[in-house]
BASEMAR-839109 format. One record per atom (N, C-alpha, C, O): residue in one letter; x, y, z; atom name. Coordinates in steps of 0.001 Angstrom, whole numbers, plus 500000, padded with zeros to 6 digits. Layout:
A;X;Y;Z;CA
...
END
This chain:
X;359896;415066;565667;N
X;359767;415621;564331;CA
X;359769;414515;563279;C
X;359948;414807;562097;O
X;359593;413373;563635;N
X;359584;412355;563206;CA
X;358365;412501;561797;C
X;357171;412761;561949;O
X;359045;412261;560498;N
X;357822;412357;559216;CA
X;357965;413962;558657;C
X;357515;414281;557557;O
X;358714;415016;559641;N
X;358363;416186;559385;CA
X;360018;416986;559383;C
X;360517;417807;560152;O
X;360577;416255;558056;N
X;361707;416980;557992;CA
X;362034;418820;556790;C
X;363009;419557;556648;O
X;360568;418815;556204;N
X;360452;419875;555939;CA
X;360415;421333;556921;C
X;360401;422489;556499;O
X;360405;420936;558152;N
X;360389;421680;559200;CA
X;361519;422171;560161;C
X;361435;423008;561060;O
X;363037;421145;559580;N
X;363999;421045;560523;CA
X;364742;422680;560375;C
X;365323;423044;561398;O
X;364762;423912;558895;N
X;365024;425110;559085;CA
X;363886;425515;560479;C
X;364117;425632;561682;O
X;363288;425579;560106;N
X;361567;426480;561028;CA
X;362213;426018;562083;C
X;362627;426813;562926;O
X;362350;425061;562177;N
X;362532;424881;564395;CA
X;364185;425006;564589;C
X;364466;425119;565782;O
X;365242;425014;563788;N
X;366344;425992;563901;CA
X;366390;427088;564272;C
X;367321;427632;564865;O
X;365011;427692;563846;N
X;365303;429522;563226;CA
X;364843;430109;565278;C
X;365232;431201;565694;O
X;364240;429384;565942;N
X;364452;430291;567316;CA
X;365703;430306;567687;C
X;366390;431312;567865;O
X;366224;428489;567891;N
X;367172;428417;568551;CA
X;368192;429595;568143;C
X;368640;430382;568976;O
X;368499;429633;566825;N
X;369196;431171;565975;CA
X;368877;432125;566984;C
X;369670;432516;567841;O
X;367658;432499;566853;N
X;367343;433762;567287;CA
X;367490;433988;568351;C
X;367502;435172;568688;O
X;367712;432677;569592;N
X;367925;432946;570912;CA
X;369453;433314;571024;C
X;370035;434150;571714;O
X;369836;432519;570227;N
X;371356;432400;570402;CA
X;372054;433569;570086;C
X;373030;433959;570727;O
X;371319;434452;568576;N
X;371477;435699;568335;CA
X;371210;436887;569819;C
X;371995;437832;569890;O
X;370227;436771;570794;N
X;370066;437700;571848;CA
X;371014;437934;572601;C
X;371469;438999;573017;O
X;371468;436303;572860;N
X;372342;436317;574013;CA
X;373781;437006;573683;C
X;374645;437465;574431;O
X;373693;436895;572244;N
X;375044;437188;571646;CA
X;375252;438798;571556;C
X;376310;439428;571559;O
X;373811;439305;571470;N
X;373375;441094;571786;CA
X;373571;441650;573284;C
X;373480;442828;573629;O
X;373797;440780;573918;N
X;373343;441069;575456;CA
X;375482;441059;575679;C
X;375966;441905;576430;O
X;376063;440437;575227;N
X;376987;440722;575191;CA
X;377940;441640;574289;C
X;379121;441982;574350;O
X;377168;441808;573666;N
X;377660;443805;572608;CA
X;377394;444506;573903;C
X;378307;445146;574426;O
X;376004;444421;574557;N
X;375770;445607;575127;CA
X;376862;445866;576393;C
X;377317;446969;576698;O
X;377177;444548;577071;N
X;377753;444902;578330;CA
X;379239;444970;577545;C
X;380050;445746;578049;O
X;379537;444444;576708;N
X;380735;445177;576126;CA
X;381062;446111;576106;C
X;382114;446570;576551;O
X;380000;446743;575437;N
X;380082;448043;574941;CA
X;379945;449299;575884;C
X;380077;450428;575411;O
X;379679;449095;577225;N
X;379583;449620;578675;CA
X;380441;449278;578899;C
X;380472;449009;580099;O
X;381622;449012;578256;N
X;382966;448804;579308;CA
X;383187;447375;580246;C
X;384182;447035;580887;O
X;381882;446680;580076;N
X;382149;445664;581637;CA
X;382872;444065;580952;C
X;383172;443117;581679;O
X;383056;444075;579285;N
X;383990;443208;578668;CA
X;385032;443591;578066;C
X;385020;444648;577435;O
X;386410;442612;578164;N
X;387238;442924;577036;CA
X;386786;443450;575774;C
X;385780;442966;575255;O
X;387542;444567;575120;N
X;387438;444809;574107;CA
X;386906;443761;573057;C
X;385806;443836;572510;O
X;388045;442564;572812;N
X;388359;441836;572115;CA
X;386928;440501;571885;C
X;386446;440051;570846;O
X;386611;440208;573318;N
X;385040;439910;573205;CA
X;384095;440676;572453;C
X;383580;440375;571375;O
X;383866;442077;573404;N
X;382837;442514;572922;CA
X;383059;442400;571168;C
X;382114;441939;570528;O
X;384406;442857;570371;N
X;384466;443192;568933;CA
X;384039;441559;568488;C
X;383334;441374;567496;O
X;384466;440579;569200;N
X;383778;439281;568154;CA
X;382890;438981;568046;C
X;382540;438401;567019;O
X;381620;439360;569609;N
X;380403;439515;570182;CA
X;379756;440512;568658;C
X;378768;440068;568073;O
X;380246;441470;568295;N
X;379680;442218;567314;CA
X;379749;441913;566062;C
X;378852;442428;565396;O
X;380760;441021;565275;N
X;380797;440910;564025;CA
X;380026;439411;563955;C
X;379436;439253;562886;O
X;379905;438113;565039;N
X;379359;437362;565303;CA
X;377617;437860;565106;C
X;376925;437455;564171;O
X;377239;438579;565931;N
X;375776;439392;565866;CA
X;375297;440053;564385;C
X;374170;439826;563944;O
X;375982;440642;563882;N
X;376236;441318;562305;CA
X;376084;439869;561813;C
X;374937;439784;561374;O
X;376832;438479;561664;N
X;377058;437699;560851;CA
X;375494;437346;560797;C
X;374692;437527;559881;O
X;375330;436824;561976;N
X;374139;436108;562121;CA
X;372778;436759;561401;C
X;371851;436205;560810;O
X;373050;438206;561704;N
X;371715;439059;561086;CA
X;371852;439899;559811;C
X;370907;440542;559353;O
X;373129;439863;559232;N
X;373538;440416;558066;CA
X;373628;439698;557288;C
X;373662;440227;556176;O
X;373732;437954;557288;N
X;374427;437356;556580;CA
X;373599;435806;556296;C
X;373507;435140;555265;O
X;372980;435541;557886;N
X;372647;434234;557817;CA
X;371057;434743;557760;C
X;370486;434043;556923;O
X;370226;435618;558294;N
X;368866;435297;558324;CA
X;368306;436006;557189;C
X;367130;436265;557444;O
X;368651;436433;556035;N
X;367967;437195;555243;CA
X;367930;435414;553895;C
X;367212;435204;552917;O
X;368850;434694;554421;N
X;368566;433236;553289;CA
X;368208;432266;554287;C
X;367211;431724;553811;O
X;368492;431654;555578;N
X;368041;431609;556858;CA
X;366513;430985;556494;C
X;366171;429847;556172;O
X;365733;432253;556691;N
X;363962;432590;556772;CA
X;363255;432282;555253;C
X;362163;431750;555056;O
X;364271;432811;554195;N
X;363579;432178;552976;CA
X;363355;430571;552554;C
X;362409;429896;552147;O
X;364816;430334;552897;N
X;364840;428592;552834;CA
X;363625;428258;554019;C
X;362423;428215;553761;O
X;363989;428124;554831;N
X;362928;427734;555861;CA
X;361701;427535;555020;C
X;361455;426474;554445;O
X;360902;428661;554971;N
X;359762;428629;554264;CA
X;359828;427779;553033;C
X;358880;427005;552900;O
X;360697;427764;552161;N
X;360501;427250;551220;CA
X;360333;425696;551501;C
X;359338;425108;551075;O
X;361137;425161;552090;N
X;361371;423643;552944;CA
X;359684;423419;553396;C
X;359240;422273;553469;O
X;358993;424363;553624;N
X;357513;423847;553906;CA
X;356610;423897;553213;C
X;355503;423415;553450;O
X;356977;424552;552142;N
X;356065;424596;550506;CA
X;356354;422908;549999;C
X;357375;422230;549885;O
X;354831;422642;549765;N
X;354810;421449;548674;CA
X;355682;421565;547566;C
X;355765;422675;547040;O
X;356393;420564;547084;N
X;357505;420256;546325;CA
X;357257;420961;544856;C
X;358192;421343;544154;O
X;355712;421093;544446;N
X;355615;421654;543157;CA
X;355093;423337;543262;C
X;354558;424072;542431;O
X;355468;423522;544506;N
X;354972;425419;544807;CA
X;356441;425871;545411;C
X;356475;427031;545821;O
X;357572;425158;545510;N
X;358790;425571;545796;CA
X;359334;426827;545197;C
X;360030;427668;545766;O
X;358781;426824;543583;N
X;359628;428143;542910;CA
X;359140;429125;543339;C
X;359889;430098;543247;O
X;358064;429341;543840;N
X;357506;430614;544689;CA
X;358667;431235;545629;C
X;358917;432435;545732;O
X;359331;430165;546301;N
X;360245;431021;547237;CA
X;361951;431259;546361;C
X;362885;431953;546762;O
X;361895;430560;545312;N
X;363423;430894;544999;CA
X;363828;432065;544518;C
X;365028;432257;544325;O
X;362775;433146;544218;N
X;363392;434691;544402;CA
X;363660;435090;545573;C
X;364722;435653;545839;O
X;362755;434858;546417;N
X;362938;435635;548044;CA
X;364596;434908;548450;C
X;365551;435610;548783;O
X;364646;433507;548342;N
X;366209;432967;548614;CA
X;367034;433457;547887;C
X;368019;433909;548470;O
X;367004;433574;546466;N
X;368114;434637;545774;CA
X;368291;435857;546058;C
X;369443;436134;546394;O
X;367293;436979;546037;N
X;367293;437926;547197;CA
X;367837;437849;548328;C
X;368912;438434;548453;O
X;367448;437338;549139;N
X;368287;437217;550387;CA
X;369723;436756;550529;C
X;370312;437002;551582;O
X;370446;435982;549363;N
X;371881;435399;549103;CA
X;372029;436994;548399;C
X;373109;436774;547850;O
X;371811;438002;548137;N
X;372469;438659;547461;CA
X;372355;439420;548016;C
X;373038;440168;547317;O
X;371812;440484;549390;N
X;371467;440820;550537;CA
X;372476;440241;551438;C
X;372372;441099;552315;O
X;372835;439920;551618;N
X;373534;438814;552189;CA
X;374838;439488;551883;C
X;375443;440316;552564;O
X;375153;438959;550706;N
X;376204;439135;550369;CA
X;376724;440607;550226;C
X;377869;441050;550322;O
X;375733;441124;550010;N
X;376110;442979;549908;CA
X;376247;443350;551396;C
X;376397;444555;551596;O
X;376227;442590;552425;N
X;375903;443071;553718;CA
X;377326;442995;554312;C
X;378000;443818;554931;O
X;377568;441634;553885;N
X;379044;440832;554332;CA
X;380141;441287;553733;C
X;381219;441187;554318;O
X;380035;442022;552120;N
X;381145;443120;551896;CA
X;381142;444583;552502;C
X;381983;445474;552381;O
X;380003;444561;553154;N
X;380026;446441;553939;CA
X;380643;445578;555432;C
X;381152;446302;556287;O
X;380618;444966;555541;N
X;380889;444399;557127;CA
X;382768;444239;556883;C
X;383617;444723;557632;O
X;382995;443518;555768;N
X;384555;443351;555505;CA
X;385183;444838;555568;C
X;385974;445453;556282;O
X;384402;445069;554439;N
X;385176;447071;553942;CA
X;385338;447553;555394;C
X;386240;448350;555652;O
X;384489;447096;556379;N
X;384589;448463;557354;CA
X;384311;449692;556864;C
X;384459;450102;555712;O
X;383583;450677;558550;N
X;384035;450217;560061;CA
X;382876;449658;560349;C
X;381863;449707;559652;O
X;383008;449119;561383;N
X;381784;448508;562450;CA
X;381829;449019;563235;C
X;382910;449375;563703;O
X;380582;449337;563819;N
X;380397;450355;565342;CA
X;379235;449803;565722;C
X;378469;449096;565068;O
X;379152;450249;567030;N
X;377841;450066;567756;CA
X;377765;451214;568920;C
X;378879;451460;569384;O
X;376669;451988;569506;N
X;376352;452692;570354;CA
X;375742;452157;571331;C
X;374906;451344;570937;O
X;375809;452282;572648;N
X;374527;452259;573482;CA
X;373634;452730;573446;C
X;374204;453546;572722;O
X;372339;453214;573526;N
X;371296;454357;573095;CA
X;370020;453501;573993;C
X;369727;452324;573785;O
X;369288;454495;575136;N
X;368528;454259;575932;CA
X;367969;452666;576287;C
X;368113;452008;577317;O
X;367308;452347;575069;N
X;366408;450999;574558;CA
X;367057;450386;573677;C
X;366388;449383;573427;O
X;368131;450391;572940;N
X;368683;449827;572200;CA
X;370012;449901;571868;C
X;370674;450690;572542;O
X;370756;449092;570730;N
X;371785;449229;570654;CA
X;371633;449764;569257;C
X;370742;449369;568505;O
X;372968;451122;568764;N
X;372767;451018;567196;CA
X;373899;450660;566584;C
X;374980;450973;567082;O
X;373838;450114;565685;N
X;374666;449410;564962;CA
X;374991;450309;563415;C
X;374194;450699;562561;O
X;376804;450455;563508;N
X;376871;451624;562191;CA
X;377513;450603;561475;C
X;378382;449974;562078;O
X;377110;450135;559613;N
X;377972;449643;558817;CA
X;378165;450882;557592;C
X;377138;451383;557133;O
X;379266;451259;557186;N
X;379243;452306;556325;CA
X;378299;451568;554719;C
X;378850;450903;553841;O
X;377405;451801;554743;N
X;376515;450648;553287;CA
X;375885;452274;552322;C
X;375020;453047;552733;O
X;376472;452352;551330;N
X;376333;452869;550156;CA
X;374491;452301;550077;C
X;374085;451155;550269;O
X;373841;453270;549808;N
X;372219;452838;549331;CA
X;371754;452350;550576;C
X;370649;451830;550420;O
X;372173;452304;551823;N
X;371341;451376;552878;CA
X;370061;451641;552909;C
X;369469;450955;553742;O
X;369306;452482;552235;N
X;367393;452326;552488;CA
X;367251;451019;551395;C
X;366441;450093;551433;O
X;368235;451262;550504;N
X;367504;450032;549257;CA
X;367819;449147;549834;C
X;366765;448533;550000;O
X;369031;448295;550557;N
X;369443;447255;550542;CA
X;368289;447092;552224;C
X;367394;446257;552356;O
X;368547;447754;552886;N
X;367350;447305;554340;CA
X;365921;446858;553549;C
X;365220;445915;553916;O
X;365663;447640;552504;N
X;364308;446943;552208;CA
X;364080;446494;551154;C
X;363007;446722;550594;O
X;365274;445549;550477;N
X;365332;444512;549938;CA
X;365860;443201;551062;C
X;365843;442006;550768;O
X;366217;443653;552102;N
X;366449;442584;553160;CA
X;365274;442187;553644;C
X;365222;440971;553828;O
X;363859;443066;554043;N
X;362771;443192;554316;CA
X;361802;442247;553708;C
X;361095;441539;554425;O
X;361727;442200;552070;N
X;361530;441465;551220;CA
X;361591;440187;551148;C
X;360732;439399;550751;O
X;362687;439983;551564;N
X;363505;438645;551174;CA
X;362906;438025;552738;C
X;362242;437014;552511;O
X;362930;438183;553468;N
X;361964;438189;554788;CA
X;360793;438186;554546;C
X;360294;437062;554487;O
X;360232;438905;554402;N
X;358583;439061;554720;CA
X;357805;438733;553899;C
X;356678;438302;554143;O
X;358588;438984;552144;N
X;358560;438341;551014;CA
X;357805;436951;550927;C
X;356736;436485;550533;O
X;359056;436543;551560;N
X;358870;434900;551460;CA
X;357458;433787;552234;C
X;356862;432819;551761;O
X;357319;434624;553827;N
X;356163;434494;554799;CA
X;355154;434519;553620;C
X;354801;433510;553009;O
X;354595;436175;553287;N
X;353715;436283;552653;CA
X;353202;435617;551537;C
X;352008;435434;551303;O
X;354262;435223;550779;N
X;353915;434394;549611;CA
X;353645;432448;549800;C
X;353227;431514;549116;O
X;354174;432679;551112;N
X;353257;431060;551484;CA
X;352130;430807;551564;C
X;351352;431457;552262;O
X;351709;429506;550656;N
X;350701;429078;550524;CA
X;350036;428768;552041;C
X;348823;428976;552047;O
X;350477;428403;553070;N
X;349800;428716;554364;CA
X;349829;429618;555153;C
X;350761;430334;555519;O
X;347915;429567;555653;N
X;347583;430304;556143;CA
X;348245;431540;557159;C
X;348227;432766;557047;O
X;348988;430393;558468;N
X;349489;430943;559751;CA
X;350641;431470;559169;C
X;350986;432510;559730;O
X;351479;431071;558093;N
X;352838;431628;557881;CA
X;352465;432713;556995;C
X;353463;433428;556901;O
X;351400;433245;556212;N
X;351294;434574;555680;CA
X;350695;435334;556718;C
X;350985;436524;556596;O
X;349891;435069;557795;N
X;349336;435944;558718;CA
X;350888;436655;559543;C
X;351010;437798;559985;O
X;351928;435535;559543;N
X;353093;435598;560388;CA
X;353821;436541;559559;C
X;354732;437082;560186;O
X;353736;436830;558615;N
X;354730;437571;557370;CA
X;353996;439080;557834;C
X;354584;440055;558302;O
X;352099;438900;557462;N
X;351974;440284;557684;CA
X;351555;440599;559026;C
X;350731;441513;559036;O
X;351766;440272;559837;N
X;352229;440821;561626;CA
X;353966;441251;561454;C
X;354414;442384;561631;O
X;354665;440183;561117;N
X;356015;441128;560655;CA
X;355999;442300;560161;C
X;356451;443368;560575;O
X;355226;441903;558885;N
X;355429;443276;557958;CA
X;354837;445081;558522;C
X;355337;446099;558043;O
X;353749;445094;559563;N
X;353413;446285;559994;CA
X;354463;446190;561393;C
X;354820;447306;561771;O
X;355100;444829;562351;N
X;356182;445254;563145;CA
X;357434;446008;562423;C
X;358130;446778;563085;O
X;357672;445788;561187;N
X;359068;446428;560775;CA
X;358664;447800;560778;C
X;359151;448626;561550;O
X;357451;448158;559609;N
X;357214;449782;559701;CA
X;356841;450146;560839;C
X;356704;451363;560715;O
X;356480;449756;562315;N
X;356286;449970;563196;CA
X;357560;450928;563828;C
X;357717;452135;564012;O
X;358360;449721;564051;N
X;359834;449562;564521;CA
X;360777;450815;563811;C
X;361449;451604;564476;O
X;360660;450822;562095;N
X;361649;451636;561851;CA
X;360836;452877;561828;C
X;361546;453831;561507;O
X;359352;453274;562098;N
X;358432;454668;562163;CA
X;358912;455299;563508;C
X;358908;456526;563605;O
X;359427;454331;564804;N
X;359556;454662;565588;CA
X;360869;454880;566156;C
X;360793;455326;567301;O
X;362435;454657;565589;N
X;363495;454100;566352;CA
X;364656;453564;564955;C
X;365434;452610;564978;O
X;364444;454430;563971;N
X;365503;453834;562701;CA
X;366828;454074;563002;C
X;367539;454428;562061;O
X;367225;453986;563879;N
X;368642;454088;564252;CA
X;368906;452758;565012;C
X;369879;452029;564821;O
X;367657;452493;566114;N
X;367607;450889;566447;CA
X;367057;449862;565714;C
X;366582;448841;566211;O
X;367113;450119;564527;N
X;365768;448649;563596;CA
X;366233;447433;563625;C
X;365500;446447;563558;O
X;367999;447361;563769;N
X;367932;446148;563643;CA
X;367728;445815;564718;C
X;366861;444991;565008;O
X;368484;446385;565544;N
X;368553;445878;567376;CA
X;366512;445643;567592;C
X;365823;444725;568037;O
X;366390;446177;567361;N
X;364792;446256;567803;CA
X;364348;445253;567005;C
X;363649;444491;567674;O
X;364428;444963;566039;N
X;363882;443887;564948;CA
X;364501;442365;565132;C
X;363902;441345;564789;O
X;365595;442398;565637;N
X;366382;440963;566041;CA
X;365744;440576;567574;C
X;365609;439448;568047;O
X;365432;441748;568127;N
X;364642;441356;569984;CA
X;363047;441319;569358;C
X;362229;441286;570278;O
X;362638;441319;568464;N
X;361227;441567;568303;CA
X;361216;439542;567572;C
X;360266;438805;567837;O
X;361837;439293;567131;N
X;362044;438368;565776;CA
X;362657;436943;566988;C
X;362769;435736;566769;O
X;362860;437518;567878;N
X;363166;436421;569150;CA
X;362521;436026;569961;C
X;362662;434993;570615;O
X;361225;437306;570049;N
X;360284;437159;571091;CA
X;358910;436026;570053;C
X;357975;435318;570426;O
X;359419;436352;568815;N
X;357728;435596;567811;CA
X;358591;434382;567806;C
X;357917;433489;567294;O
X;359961;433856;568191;N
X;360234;432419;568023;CA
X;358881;431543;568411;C
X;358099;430744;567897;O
X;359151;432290;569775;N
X;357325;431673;570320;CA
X;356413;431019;569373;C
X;356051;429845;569436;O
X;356067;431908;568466;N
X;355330;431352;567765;CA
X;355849;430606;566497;C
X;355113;429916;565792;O
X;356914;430763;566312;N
X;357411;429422;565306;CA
X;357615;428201;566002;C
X;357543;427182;565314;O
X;357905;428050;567470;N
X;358634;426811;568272;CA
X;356587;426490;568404;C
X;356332;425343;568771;O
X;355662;427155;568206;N
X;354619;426712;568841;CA
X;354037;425851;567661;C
X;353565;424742;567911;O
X;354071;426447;566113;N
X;353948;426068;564893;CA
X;354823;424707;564403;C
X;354332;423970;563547;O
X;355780;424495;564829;N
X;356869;423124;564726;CA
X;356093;422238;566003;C
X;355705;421088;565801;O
X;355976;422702;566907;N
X;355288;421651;567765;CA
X;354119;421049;567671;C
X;353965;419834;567799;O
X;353002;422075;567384;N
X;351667;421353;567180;CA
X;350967;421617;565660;C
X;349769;421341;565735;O
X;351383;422106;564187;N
X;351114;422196;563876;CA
X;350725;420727;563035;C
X;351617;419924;563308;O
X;349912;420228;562298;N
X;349158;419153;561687;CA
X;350534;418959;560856;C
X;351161;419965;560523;O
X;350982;417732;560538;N
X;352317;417165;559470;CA
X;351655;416895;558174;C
X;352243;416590;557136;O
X;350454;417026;558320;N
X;350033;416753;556413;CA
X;349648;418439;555793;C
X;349132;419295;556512;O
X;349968;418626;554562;N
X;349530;419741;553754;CA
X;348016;420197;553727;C
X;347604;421337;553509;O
X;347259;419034;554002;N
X;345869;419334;552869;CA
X;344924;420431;553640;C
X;344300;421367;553139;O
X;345011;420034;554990;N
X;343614;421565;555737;CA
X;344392;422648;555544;C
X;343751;423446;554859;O
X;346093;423317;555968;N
X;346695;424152;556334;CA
X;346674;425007;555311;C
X;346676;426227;555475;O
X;346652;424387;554085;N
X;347143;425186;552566;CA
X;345943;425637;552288;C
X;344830;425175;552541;O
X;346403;426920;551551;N
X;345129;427891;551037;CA
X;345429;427572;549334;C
X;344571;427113;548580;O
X;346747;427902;548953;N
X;346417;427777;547371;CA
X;346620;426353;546828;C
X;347476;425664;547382;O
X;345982;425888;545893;N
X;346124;424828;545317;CA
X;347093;424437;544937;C
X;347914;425336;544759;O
X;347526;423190;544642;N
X;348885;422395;544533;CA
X;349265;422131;543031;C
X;350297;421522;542754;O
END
């Protein structure tokens, strides 16, 4: 990565996301009884942290870190958004309760959140927000393939969105670990809007 430290969020954000699965895979067998309580409950507020707390500012910074230095303010709503998302997430997580279900294909996850349609899709925003409004190409195509997976995801399964959206958002690392690896280190072919 040598020359290409605008990139060091972007090639974080799988390792996150892997690290986030594995950390789901242990809610679930928790939550079947086959862990201590006391695991599975740190296994869950650990999983919550990571996706309540860290990737809604996480994914904005990232992006922004790859915007040319004078198209940066483009992303500092989606990052304020997401710090305040964030933060409304991490006081429903304190207040309590936290729950989680098993459920066929997924896991669901209960935080008691006052307004949760507004605040899920101002979390959405601050996410997909940020993709879309990049001046490159592959990272707005990447925003709107997100953006019809979320209405996909919550048209089909809104009781699993996040669970389904954190295994969906792990499987496209792929394509961010593929974008940090071979993508070109200079601005000038990749960018669509002017500087």
């Amino acid at each position: 990565m040598k020359g290409r430290r605008d990139h060091i969020l972007l090639a974080a954000l799988p390792l996150v996301l892997g690290i986030h699965q594995l950390i789901e895979s242990v809610v679930w067998w928790g939550s079947e009884g086959d862990l201590p309580h006391e695991l599975t409950r740190t296994a869950l507020w650990v999983y919550l942290l990571i996706a309540f707390v860290v990737l809604p500012i996480m994914v904005p910074l990232a992006v922004m870190a790859l915007e040319p230095q004078r198209r940066r303010w483009r992303m500092v709503p989606f990052v304020g958004l997401g710090g305040a998302v964030s933060i409304r997430l991490l006081v429903a997580m304190v207040s309590g309760p936290l729950g989680v279900r098993v459920q066929p294909w997924h896991l669901e996850y209960s935080v008691r959140l006052g307004s949760g349609g507004v605040v899920v899709g101002l979390y959405v925003v601050a996410i997909c927000g940020a993709l879309l409004f990049s001046g490159y190409h592959h990272v707005f195509v990447f925003g709107l393939v997100n953006l019809v997976a979320v209405g996909l995801l919550a048209w089909l399964l809104i009781d699993g969105f996040a669970s389904l959206w954190c295994g969906y958002a792990a499987i496209t690392a792929g394509a961010i670990t593929w974008h940090v690896r071979y993508a070109p280190p200079h601005r000038d072919t990749p960018y669509l809007l002017s500087v």
